[in-house]
PDB file with SEQRES, HELIX, SHEET and CRYST1 records, atoms N, CA, C and O in Angstrom:
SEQRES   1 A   86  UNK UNK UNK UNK UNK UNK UNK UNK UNK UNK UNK UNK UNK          
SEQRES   2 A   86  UNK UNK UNK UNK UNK UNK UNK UNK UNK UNK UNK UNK UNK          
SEQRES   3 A   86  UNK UNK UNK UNK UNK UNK UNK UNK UNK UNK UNK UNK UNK          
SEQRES   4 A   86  UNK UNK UNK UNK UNK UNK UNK UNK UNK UNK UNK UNK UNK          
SEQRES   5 A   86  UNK UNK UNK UNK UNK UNK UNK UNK UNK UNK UNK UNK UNK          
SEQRES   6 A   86  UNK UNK UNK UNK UNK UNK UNK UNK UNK UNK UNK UNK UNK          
SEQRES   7 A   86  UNK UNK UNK UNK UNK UNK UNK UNK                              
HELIX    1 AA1 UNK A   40  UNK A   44  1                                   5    
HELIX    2 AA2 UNK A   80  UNK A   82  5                                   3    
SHEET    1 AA1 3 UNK A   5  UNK A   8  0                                        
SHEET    2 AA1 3 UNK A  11  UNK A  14 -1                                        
SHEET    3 AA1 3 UNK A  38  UNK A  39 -1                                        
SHEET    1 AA2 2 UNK A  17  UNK A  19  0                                        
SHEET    2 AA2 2 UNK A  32  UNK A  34 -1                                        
CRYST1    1.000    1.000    1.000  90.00  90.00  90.00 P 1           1          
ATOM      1  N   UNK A   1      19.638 -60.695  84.831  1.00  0.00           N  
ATOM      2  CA  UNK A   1      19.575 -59.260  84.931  1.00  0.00           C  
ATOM      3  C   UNK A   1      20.927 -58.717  84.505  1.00  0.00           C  
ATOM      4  O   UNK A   1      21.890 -59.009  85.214  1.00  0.00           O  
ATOM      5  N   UNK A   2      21.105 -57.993  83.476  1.00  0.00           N  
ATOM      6  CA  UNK A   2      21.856 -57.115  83.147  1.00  0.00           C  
ATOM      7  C   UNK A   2      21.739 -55.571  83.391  1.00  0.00           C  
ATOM      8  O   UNK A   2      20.697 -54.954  83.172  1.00  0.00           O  
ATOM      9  N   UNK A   3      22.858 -55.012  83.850  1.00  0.00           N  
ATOM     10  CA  UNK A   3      23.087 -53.171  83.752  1.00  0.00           C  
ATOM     11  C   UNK A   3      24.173 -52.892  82.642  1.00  0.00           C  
ATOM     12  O   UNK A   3      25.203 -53.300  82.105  1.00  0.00           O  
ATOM     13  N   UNK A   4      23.432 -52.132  82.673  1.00  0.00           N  
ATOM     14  CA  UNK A   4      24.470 -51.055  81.243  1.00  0.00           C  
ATOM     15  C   UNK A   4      24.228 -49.634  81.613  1.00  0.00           C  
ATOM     16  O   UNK A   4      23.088 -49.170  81.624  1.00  0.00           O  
ATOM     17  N   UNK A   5      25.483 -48.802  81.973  1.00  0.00           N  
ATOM     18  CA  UNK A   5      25.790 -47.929  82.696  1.00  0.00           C  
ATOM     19  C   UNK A   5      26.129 -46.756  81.479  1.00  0.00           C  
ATOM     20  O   UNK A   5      26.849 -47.080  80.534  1.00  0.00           O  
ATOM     21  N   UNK A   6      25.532 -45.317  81.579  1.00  0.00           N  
ATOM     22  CA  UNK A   6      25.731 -44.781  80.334  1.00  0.00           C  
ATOM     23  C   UNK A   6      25.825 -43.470  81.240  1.00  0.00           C  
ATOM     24  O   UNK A   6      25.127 -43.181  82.212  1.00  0.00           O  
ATOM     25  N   UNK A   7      27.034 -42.645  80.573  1.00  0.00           N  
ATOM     26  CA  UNK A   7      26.910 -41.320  81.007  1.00  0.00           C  
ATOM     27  C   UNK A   7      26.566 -40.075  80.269  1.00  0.00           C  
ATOM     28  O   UNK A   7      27.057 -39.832  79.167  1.00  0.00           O  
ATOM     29  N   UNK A   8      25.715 -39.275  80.876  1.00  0.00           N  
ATOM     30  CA  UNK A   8      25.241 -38.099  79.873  1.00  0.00           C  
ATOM     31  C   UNK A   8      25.685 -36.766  81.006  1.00  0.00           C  
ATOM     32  O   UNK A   8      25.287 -36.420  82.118  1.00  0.00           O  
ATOM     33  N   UNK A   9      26.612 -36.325  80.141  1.00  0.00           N  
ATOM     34  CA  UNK A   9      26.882 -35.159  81.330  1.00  0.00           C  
ATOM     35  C   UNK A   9      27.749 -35.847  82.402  1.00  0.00           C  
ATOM     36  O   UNK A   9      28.525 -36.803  82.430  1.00  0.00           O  
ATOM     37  N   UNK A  10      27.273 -34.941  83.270  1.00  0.00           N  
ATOM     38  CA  UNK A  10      27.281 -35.500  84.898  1.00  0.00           C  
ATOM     39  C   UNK A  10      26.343 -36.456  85.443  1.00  0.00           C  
ATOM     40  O   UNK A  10      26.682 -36.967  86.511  1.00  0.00           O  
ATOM     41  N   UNK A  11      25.376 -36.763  85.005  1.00  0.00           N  
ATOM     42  CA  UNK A  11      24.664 -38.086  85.534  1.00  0.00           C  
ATOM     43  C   UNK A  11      25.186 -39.199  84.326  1.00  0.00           C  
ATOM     44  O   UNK A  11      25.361 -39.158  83.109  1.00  0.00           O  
ATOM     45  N   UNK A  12      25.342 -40.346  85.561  1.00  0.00           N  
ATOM     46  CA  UNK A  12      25.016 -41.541  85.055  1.00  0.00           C  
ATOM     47  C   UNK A  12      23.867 -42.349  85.124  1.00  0.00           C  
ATOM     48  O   UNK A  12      23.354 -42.453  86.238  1.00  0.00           O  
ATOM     49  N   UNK A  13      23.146 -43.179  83.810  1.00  0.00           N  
ATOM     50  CA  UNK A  13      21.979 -43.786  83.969  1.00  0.00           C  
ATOM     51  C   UNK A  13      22.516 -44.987  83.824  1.00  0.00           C  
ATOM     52  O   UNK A  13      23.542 -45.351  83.249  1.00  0.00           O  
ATOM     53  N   UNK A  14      21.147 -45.945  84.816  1.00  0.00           N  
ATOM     54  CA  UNK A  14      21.575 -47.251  84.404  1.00  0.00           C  
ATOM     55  C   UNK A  14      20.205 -47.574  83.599  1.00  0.00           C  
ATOM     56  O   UNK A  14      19.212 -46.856  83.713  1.00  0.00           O  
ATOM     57  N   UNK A  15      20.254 -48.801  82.721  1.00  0.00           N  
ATOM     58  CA  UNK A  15      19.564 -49.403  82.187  1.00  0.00           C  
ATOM     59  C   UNK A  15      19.159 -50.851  82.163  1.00  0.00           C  
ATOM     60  O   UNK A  15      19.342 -51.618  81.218  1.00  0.00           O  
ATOM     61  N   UNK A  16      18.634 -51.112  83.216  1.00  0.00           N  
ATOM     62  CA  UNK A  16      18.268 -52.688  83.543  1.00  0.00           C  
ATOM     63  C   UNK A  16      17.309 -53.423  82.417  1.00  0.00           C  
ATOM     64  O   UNK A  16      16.207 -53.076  81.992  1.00  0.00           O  
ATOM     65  N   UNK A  17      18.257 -54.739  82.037  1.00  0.00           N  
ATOM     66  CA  UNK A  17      17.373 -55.668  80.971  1.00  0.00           C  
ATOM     67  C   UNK A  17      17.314 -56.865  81.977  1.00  0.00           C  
ATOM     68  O   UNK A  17      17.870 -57.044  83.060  1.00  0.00           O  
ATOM     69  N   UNK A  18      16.391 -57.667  81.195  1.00  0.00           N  
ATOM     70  CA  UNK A  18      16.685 -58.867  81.557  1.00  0.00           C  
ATOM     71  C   UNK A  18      16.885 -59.845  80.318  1.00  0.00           C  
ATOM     72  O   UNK A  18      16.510 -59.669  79.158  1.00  0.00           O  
ATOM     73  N   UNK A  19      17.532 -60.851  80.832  1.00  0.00           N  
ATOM     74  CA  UNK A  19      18.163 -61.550  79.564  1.00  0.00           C  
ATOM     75  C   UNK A  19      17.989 -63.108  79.882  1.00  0.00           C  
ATOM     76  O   UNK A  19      18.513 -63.696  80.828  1.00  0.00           O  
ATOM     77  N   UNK A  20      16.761 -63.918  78.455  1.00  0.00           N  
ATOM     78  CA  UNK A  20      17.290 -65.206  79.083  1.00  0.00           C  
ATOM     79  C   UNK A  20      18.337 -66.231  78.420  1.00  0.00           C  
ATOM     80  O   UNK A  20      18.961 -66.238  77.359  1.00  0.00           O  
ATOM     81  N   UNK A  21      18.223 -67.294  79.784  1.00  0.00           N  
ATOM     82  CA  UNK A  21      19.626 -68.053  79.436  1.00  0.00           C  
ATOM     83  C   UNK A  21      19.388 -69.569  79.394  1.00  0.00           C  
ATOM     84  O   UNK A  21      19.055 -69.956  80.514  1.00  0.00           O  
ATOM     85  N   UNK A  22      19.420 -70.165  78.854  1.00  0.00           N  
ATOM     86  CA  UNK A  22      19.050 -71.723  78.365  1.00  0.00           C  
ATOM     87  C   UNK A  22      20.254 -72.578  78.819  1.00  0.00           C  
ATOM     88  O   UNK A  22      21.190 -71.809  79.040  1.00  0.00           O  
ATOM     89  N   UNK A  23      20.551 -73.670  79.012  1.00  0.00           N  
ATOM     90  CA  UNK A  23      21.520 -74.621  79.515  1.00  0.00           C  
ATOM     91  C   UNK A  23      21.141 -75.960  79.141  1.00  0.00           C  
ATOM     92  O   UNK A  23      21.150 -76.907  79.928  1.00  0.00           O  
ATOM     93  N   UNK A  24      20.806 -76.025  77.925  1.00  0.00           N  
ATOM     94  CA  UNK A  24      20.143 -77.266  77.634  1.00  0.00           C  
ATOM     95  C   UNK A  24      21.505 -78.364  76.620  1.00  0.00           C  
ATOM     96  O   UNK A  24      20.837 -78.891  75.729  1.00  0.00           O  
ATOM     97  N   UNK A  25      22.891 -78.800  76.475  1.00  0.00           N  
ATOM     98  CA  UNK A  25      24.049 -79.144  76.164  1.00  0.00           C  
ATOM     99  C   UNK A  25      24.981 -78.008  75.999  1.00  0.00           C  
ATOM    100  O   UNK A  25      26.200 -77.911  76.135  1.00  0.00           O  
ATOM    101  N   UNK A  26      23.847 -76.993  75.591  1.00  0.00           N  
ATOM    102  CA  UNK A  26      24.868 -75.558  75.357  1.00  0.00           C  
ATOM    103  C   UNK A  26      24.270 -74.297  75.667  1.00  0.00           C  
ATOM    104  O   UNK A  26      23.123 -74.024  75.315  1.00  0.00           O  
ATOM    105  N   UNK A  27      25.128 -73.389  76.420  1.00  0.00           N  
ATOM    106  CA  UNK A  27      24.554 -72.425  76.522  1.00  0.00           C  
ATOM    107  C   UNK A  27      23.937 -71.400  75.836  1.00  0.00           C  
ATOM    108  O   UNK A  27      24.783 -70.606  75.424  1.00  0.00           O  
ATOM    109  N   UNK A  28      22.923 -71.124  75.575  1.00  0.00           N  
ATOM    110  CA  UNK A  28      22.355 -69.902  74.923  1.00  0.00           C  
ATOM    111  C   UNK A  28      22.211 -68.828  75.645  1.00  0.00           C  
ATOM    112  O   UNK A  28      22.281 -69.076  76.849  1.00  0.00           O  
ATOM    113  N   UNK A  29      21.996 -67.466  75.325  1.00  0.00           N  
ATOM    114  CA  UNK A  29      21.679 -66.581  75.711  1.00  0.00           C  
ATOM    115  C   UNK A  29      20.663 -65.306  74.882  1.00  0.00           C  
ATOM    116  O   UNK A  29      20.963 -64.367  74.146  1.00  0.00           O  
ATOM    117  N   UNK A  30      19.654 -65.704  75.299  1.00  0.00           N  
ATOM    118  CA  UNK A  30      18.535 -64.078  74.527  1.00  0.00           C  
ATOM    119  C   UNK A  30      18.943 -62.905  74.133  1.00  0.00           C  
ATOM    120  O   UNK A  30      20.057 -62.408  74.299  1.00  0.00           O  
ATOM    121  N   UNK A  31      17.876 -62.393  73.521  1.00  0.00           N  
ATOM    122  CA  UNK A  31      18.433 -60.798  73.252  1.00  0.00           C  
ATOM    123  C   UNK A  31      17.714 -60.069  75.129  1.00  0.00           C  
ATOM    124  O   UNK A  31      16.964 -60.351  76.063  1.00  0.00           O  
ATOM    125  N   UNK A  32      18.507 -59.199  74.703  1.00  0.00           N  
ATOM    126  CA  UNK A  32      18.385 -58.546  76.343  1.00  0.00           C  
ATOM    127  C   UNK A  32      16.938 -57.479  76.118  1.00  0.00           C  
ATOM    128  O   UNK A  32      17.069 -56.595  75.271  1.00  0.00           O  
ATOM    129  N   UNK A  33      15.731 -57.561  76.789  1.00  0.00           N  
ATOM    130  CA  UNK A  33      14.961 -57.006  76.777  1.00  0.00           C  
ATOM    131  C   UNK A  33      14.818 -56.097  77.873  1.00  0.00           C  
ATOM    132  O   UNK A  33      14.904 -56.568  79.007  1.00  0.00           O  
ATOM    133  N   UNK A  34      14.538 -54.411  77.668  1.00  0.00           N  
ATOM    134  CA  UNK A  34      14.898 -53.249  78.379  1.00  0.00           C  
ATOM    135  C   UNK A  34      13.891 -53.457  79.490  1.00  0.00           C  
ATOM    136  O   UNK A  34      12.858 -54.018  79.123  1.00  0.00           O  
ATOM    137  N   UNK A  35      13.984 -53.055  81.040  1.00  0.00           N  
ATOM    138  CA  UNK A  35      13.144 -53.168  81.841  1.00  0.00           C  
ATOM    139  C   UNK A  35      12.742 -51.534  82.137  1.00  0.00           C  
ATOM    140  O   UNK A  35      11.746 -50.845  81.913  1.00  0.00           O  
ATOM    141  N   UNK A  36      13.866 -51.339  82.666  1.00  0.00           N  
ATOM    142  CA  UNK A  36      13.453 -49.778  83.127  1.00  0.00           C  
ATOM    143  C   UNK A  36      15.127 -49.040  82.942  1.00  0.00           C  
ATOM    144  O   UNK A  36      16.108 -49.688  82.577  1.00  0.00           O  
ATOM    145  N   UNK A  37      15.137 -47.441  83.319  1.00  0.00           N  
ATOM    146  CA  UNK A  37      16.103 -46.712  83.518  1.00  0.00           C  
ATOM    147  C   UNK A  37      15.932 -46.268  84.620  1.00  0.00           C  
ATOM    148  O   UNK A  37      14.784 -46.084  85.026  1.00  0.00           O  
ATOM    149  N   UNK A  38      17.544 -45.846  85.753  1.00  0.00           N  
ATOM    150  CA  UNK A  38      17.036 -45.643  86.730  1.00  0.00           C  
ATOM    151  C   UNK A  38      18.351 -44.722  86.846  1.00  0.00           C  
ATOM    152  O   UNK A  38      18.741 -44.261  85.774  1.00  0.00           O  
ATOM    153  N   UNK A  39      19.077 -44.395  87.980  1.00  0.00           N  
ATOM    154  CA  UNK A  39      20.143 -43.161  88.260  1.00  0.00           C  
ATOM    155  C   UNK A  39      21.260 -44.408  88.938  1.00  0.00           C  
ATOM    156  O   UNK A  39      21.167 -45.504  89.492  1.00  0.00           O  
ATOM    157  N   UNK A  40      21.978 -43.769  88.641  1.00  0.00           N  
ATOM    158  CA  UNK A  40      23.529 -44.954  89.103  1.00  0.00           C  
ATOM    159  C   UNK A  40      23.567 -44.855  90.944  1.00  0.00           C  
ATOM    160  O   UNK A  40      23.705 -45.794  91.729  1.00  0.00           O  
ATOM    161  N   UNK A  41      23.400 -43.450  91.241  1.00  0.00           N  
ATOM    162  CA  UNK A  41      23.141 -43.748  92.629  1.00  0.00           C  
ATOM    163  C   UNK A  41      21.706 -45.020  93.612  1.00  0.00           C  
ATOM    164  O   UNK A  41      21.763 -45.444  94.766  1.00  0.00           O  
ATOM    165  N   UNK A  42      20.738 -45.236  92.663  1.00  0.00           N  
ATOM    166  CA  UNK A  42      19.469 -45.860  92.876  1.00  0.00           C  
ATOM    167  C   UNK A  42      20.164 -47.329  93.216  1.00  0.00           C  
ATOM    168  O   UNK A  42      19.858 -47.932  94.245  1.00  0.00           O  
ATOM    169  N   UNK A  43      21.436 -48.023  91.958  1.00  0.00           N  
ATOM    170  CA  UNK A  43      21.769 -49.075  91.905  1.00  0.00           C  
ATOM    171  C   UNK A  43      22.555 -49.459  92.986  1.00  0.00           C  
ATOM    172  O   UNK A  43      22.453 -50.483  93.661  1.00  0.00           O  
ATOM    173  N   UNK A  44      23.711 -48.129  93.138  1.00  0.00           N  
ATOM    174  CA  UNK A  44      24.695 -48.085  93.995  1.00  0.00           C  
ATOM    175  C   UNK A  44      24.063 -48.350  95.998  1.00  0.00           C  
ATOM    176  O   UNK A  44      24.662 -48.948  96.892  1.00  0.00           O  
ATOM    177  N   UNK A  45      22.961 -47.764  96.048  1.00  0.00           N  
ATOM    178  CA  UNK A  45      22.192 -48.408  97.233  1.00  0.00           C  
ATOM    179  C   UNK A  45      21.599 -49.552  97.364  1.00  0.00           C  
ATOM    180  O   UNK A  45      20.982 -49.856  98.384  1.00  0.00           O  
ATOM    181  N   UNK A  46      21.750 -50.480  96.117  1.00  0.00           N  
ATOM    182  CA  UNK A  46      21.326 -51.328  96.296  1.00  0.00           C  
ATOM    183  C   UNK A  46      19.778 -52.339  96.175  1.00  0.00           C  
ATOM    184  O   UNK A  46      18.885 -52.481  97.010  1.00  0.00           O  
ATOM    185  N   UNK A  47      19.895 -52.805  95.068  1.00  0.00           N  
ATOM    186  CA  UNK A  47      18.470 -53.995  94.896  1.00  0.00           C  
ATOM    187  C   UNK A  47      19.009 -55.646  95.181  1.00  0.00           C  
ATOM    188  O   UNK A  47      20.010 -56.196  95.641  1.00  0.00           O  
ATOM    189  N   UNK A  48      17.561 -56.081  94.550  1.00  0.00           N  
ATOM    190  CA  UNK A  48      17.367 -57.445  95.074  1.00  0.00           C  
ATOM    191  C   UNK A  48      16.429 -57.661  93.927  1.00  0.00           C  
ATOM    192  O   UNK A  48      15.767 -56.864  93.263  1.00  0.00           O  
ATOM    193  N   UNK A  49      16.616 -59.550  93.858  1.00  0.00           N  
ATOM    194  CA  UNK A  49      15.410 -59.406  92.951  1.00  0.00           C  
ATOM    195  C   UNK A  49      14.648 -61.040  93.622  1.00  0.00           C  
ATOM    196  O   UNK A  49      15.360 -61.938  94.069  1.00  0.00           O  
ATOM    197  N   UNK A  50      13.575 -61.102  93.575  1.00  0.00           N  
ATOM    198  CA  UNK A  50      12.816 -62.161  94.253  1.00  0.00           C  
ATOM    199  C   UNK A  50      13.211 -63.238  93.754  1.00  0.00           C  
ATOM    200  O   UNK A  50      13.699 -63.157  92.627  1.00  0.00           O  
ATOM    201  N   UNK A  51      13.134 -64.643  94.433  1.00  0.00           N  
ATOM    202  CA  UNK A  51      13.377 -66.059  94.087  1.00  0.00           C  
ATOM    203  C   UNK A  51      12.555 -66.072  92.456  1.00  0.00           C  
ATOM    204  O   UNK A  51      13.168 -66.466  91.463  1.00  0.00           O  
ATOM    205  N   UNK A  52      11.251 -65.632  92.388  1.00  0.00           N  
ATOM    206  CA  UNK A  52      10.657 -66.253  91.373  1.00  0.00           C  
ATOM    207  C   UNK A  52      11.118 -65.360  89.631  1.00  0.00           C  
ATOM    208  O   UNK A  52      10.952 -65.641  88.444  1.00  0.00           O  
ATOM    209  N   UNK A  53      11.760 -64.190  90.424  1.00  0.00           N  
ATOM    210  CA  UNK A  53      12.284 -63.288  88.920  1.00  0.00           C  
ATOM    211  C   UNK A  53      11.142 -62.630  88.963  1.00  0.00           C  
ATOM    212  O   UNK A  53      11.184 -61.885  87.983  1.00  0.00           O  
ATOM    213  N   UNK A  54       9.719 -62.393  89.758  1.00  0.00           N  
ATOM    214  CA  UNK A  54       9.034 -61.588  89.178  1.00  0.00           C  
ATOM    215  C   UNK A  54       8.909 -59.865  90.026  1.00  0.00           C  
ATOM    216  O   UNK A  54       8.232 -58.946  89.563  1.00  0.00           O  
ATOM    217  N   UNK A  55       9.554 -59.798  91.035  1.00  0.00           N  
ATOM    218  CA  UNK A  55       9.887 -58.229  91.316  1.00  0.00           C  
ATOM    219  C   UNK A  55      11.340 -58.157  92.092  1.00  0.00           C  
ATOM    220  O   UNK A  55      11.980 -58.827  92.902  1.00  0.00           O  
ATOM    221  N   UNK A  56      11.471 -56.901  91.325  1.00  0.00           N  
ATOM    222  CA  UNK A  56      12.793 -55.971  92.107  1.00  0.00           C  
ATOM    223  C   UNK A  56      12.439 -55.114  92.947  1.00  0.00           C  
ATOM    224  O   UNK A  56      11.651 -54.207  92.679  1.00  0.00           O  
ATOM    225  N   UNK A  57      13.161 -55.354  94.462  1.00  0.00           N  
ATOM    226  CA  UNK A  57      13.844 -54.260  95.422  1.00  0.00           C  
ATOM    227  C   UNK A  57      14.309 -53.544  95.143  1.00  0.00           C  
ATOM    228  O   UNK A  57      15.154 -53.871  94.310  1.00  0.00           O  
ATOM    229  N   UNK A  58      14.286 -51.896  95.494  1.00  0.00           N  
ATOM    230  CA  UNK A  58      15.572 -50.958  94.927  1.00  0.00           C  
ATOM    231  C   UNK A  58      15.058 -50.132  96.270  1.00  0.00           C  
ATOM    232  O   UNK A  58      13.884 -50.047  96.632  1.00  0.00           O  
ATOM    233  N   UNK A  59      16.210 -49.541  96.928  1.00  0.00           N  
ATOM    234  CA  UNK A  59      16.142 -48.482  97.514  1.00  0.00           C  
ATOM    235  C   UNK A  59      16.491 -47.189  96.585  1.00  0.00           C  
ATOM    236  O   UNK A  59      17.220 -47.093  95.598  1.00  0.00           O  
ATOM    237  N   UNK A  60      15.891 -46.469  97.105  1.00  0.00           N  
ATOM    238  CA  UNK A  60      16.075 -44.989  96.070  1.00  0.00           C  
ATOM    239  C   UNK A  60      16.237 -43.624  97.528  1.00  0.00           C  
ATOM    240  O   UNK A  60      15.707 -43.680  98.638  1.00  0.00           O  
ATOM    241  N   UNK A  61      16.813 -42.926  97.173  1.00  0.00           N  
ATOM    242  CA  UNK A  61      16.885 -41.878  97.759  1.00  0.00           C  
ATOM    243  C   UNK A  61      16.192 -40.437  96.678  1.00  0.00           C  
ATOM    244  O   UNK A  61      16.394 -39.923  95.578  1.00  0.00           O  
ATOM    245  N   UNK A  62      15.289 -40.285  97.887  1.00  0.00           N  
ATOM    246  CA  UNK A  62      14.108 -38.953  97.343  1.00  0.00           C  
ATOM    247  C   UNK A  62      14.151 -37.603  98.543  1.00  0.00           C  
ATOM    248  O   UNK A  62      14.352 -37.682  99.755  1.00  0.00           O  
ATOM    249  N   UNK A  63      13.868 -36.313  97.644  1.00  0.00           N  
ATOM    250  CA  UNK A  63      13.777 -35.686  98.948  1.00  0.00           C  
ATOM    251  C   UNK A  63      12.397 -35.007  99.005  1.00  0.00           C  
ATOM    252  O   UNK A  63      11.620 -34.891  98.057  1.00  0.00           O  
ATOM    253  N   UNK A  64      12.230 -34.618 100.150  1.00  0.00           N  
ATOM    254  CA  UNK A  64      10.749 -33.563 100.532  1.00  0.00           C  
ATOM    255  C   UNK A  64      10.843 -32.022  99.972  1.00  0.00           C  
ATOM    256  O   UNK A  64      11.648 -31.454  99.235  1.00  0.00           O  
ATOM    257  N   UNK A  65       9.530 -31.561 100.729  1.00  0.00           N  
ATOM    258  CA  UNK A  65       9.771 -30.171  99.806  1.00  0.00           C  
ATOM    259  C   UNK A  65      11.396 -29.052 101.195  1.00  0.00           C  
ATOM    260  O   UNK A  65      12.025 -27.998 101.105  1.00  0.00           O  
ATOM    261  N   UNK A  66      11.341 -29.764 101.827  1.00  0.00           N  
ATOM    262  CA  UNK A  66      12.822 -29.320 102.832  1.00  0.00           C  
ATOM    263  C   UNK A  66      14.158 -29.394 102.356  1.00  0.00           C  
ATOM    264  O   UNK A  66      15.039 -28.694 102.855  1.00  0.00           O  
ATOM    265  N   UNK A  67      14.472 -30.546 101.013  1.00  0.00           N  
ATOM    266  CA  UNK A  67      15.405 -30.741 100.655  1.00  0.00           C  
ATOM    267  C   UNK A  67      16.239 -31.878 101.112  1.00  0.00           C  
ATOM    268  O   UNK A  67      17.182 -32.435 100.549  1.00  0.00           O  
ATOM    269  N   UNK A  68      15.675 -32.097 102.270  1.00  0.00           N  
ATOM    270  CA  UNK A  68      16.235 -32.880 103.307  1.00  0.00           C  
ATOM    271  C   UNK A  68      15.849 -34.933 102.758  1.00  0.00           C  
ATOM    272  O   UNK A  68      14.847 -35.647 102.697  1.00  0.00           O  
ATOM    273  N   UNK A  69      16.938 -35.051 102.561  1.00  0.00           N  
ATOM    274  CA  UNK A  69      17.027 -36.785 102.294  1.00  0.00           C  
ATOM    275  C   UNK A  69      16.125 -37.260 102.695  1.00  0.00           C  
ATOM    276  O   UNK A  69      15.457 -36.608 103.497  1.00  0.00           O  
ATOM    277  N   UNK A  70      15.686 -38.653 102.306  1.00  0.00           N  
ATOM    278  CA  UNK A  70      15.118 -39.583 102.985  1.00  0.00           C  
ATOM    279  C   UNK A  70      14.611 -40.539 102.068  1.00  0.00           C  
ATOM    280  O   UNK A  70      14.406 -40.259 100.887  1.00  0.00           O  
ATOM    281  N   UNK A  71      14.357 -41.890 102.666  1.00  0.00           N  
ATOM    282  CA  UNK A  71      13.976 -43.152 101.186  1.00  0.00           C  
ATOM    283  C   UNK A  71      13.336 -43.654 101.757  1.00  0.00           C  
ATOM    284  O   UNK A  71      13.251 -43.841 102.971  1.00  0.00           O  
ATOM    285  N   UNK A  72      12.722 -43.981 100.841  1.00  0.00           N  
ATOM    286  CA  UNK A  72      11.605 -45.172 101.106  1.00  0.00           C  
ATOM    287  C   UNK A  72      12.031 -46.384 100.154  1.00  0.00           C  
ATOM    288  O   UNK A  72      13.194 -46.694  99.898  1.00  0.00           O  
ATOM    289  N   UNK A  73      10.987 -46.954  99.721  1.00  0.00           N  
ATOM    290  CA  UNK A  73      10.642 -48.432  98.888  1.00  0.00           C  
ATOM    291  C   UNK A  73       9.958 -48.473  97.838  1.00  0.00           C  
ATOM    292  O   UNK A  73       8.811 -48.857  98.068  1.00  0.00           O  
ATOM    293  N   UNK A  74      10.214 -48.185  96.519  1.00  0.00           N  
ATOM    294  CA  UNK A  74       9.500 -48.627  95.291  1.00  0.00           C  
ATOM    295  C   UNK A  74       9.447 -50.039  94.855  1.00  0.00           C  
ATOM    296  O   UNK A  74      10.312 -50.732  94.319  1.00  0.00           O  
ATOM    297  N   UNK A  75       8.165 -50.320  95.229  1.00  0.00           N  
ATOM    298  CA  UNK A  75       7.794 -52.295  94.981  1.00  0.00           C  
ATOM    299  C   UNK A  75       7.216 -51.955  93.568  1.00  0.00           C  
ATOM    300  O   UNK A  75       6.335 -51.145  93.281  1.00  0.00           O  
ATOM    301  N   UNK A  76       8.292 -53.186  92.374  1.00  0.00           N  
ATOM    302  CA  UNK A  76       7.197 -53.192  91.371  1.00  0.00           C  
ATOM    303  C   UNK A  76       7.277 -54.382  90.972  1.00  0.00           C  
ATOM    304  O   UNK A  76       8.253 -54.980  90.520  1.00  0.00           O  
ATOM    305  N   UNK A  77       5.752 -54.889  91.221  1.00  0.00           N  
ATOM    306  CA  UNK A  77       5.313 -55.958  91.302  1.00  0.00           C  
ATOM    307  C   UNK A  77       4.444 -56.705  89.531  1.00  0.00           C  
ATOM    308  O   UNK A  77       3.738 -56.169  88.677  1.00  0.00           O  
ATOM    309  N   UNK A  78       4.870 -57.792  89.654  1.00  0.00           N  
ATOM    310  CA  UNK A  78       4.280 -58.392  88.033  1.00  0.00           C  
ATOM    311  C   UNK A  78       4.648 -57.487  87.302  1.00  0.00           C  
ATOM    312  O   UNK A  78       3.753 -56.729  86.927  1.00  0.00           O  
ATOM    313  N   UNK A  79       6.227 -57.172  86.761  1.00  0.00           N  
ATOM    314  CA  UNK A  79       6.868 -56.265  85.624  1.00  0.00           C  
ATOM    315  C   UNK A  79       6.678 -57.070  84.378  1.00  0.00           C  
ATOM    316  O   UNK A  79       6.521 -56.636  83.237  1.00  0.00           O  
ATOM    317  N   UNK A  80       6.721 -58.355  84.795  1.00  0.00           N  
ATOM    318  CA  UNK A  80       6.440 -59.341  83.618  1.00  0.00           C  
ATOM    319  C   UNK A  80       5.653 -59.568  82.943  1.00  0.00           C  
ATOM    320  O   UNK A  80       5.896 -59.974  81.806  1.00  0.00           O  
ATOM    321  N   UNK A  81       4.205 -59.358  83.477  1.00  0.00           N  
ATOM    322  CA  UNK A  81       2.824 -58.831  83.007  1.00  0.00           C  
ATOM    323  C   UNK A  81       2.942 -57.810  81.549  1.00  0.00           C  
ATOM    324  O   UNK A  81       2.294 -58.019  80.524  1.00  0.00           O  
ATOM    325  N   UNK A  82       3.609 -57.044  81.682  1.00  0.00           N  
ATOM    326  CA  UNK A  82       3.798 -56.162  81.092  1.00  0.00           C  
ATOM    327  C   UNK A  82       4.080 -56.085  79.086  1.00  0.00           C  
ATOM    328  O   UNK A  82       3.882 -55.401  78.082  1.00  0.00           O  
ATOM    329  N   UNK A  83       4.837 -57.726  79.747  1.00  0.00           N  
ATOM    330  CA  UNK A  83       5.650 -57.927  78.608  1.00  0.00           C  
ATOM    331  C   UNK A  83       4.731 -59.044  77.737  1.00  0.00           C  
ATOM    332  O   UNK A  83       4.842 -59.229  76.525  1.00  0.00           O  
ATOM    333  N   UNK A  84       4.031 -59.570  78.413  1.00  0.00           N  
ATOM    334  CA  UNK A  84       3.201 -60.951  78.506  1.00  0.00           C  
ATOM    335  C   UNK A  84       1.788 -60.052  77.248  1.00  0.00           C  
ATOM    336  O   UNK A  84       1.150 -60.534  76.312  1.00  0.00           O  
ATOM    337  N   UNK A  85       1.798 -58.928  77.724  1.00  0.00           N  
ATOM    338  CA  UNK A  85       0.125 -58.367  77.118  1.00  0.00           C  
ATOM    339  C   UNK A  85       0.684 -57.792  75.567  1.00  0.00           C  
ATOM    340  O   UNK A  85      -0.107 -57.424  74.698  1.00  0.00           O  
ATOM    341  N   UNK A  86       2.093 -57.785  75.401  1.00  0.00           N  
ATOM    342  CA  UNK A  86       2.050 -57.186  73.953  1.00  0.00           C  
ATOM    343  C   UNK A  86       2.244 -58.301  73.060  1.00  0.00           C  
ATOM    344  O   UNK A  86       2.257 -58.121  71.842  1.00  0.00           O  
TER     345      UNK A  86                                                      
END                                                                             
């Protein structure tokens, strides 16, 4: 998993790839394929990514129609699927 951090304005976006990596006498490394874009604060709270590589944790901070904070959990599950059908 790679981030690449880009600023437009006053927001910063991040841009999560994933990238693979071979170790077979020598290291290789893939081209980095784009997963998603997300807000630098999304990262800054913090993910995870499962033993098997196939979903990321992210806490996100969202608000109601009050204005008033609060987060939940965006599970996204089989991202890899995704990549598998084109």
């Amino acid at each position: 998993m790679t981030l690449r951090v880009e600023q437009f304005g006053d927001v910063c976006r991040v841009r999560m790839t994933s990238v693979g990596i071979s170790n077979r006498g020598t290291v290789k490394v893939g081209d980095p394929i784009a997963l998603f874009e997300t807000d630098l604060e999304a990262v800054n709270l913090g993910f995870d990514i499962s033993a098997d590589g196939k979903s990321i944790v992210m806490a996100r901070a969202v608000s109601d129609e009050s204005n008033s904070p609060r987060r939940r959990f965006i599970l996204v599950q089989r991202w890899l699927d995704e990549f598998e059908k084109h």
